[in-house]
Structures are given as C-alpha cells and as structure tokens.
N, C-alpha and C positions, 0 to 999 in steps of 0.2 A: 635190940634183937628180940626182947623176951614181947613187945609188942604187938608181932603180928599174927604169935601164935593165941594172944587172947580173942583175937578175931574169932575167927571160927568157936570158939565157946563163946559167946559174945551172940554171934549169931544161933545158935543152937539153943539158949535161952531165950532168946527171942519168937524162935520159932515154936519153940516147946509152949509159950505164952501165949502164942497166936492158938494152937491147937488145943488148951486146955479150955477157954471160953466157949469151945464148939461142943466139945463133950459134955461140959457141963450144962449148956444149953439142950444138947439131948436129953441129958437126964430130967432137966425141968418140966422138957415136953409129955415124958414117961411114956415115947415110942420103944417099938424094939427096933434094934439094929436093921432088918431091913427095911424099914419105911429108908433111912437116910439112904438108901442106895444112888439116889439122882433126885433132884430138886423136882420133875414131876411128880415122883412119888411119892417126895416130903410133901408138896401143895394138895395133891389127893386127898391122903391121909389126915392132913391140918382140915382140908375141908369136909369131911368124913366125920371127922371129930367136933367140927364146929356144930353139926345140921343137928338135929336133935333127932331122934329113933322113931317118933310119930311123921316124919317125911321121909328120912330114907327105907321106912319100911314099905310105903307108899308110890316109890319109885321103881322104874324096872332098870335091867342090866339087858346090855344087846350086845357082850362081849361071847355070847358062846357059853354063860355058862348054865343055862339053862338044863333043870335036873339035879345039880348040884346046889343052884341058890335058888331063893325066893324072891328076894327084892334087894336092890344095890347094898343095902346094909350091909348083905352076908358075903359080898366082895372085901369085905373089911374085917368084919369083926365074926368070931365065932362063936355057937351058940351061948357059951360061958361068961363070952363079952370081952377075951381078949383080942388083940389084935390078932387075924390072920394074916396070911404073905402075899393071897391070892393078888391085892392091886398092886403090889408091889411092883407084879411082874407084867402088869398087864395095862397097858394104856389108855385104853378105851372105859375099862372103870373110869379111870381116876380122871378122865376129863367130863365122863358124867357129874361125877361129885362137885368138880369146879364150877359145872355149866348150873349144878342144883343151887350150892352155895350164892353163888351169884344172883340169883335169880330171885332165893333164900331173903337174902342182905337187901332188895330191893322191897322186900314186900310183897311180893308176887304169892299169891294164894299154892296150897299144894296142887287143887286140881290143875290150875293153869302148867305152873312146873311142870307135870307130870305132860298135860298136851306139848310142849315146849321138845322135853325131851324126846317123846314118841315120834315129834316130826320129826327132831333133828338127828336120831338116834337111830331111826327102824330100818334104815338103809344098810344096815351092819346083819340083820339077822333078826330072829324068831327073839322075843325077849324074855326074862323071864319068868312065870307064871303069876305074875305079881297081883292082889285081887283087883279088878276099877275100882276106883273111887265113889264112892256112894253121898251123895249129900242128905 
C-alpha cells in the first residue's frame, strides 16, 4: 500500500528536475525574466544579442516606435546597455532582428541588410530615424 503513495513524490521530483535545468539555463543566458515570456521573444532577444552594436545600430525599426528609438538596438537594450522590455512585447521588433541575424550568419554586408529590411519592413510604417548608411 505504502507504494502508490511514492508515486506522486516520485513524480514531483521528476518534475522539479525537469524545471530546474530550464532556470538554470536562464541564468547562463543572463536574460531578465521577460525575454522568456514566449519562444518569439527568447529567439529575438538571442538574436539581438548575437548581432554586434555596429549593425543593429545601423538598422531601422518600423514597429511604431519612432521618437522613442533610434535604430532596432534601442528595441532591446537601453542606453545603459541593459536589457529593455520594449521587444518583448512587440513582434515586429523581434522578427527584424531574426530576419538581421540571419541575413548577419550569411555574410550579407550591413548595407544590403539594411536594403533587405527596408523592402521587407516599410510596409508597417515610418521607421525609425536611423542615419543611411554611408560608405
């Protein structure tokens, strides 16, 4: 009898083990709590973090937040360099940053990138004041 009550402890250790690896894995990452909101926003963010600050400074944003930012970086990070919330909550960032990342990982020059994004992006809005690219 005393056997099926270890079950459920049994399972509850299990479960506890499954969720500790995840946390921990947060903490490696050294996000704050809302990047993990939704797996969009973890890939965003991971890719935000990948791109180096001489391209996403380079980049524009066409999420609306124009006035507020300067270039996709500041959808992410705030002047200080911590993480902000802003793509957390916002999708349109964070699939710029994937579409950059990507683009990034290939090789692809910033100027092109940046034409890449303007065609596939300007359909959303005004973007944001970001300088052109000068060679």
């Amino acid at each position: 009898m005393r056997m099926p009550r270890l079950i459920p402890a049994i399972m509850a250790l299990a479960l506890l083990g499954l969720a500790l690896p995840a946390c921990s894995k947060q903490q490696e990452e050294g996000f704050p709590s809302f990047v993990y909101a939704n797996s969009g926003s973890l890939e965003a963010y991971r890719a935000a973090a990948f791109l180096p600050a001489e391209v996403t400074t380079k980049i524009p944003c066409y999420c609306g937040c124009r006035g507020q930012h300067k270039y996709l970086r500041d959808c992410f990070y705030n002047q200080d360099g911590s993480y902000t919330d802003h793509a957390a909550g916002c999708d349109l960032c964070g699939k710029i940053a994937v579409d950059v990342r990507a683009e990034y990982e290939k090789g692809t020059d910033v100027k092109t990138i940046r034409a890449i994004i303007d065609a596939k992006y300007s359909v959303y809005g005004e973007p944001t004041d970001t300088p052109a690219i000068v060679d």
